[in-house]
VOPA-143002 format. One record per residue (C-alpha): residue number from 0; residue in one letter; x, y negated, z. Coordinates in nm, 3 decimals. Layout:
REM residues N
+-----+----+---------+---------+---------+
!   i ! aa !       x !       y !       z !
+-----+----+---------+---------+---------+
! NUM !  a !       X !       Y !       Z !
...
+-----+----+---------+---------+---------+
REM end
This chain:
REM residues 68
+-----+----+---------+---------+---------+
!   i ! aa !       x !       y !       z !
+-----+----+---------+---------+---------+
!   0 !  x !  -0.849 !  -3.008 !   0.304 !
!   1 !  x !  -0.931 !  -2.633 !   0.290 !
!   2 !  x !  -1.168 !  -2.543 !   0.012 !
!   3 !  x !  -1.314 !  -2.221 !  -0.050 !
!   4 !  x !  -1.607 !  -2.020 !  -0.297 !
!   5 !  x !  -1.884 !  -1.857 !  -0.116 !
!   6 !  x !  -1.832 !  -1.491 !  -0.192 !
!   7 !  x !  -2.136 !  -1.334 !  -0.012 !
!   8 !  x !  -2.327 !  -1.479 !   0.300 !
!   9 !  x !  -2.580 !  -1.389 !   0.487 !
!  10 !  x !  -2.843 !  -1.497 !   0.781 !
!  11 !  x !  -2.832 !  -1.411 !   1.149 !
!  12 !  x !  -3.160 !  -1.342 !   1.326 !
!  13 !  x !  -3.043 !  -1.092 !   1.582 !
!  14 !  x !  -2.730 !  -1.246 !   1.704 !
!  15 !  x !  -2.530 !  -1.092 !   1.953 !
!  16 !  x !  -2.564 !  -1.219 !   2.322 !
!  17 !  x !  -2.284 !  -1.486 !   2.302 !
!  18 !  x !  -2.502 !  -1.635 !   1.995 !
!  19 !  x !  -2.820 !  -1.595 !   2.076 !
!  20 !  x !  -2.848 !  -1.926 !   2.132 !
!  21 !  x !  -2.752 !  -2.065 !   1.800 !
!  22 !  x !  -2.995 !  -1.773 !   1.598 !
!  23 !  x !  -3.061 !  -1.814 !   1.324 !
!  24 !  x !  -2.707 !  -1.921 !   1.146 !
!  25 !  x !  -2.574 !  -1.875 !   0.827 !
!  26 !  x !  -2.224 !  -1.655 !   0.787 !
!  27 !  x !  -2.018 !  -1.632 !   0.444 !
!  28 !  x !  -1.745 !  -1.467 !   0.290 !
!  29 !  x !  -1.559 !  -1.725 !   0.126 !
!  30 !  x !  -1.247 !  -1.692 !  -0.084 !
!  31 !  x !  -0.978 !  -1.939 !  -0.085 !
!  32 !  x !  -0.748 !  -2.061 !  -0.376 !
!  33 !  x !  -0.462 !  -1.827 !  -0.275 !
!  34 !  x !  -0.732 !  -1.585 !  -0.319 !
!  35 !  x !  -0.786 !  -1.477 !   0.036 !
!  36 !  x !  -1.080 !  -1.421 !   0.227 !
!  37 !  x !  -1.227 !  -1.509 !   0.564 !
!  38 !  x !  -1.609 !  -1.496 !   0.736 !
!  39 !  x !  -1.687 !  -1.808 !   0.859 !
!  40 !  x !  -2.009 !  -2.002 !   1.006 !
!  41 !  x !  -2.150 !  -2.249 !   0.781 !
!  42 !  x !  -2.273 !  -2.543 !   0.928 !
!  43 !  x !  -2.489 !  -2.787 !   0.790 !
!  44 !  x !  -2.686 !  -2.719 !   0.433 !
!  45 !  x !  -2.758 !  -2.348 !   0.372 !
!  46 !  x !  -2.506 !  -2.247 !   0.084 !
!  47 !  x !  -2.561 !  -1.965 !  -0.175 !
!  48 !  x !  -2.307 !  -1.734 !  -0.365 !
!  49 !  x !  -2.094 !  -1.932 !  -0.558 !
!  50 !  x !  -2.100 !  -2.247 !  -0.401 !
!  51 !  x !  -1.800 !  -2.463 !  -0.268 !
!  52 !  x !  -1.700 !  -2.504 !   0.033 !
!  53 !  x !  -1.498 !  -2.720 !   0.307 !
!  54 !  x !  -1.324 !  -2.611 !   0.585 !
!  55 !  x !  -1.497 !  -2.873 !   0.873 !
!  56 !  x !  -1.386 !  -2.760 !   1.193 !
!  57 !  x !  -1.267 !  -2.463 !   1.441 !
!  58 !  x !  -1.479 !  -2.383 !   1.717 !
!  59 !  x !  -1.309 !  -2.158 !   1.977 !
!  60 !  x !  -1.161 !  -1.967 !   1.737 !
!  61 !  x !  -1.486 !  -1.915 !   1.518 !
!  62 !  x !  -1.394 !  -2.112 !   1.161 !
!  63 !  x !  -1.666 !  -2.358 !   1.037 !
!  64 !  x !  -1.729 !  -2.411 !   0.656 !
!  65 !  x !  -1.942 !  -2.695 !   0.525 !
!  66 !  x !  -2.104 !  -2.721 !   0.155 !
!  67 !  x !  -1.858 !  -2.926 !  -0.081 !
+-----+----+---------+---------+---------+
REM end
């Protein structure tokens, strides 16, 4: 299972037209043990910096990260 630390994250309001649909949603920075990073959606609970988090599922292409 891939874990990860919320870095930074913000909210989307004013998503772009493909998202519009799922506005508002919650988008992170999270940085994984081998200390890399990636922006992913979070799905589920909102998470803050600091938390952990669970990699949960890929979604044409778009990562999804759920709180730990």
């Amino acid at each position: 299972m891939k874990t990860a630390t919320v870095y930074t994250e913000t909210v989307v309001y004013a998503a772009p037209e493909q998202f519009v649909a799922d506005a508002p949603y919650q988008l992170a920075i999270v940085v994984h043990e081998d200390a890399s990073r990636a922006t992913v959606r979070i799905a589920g609970d909102r998470v803050s910096i600091g938390d952990r988090v669970t990699f949960t599922e890929d979604r044409n292409g778009i990562p999804f990260y759920s709180k730990a």
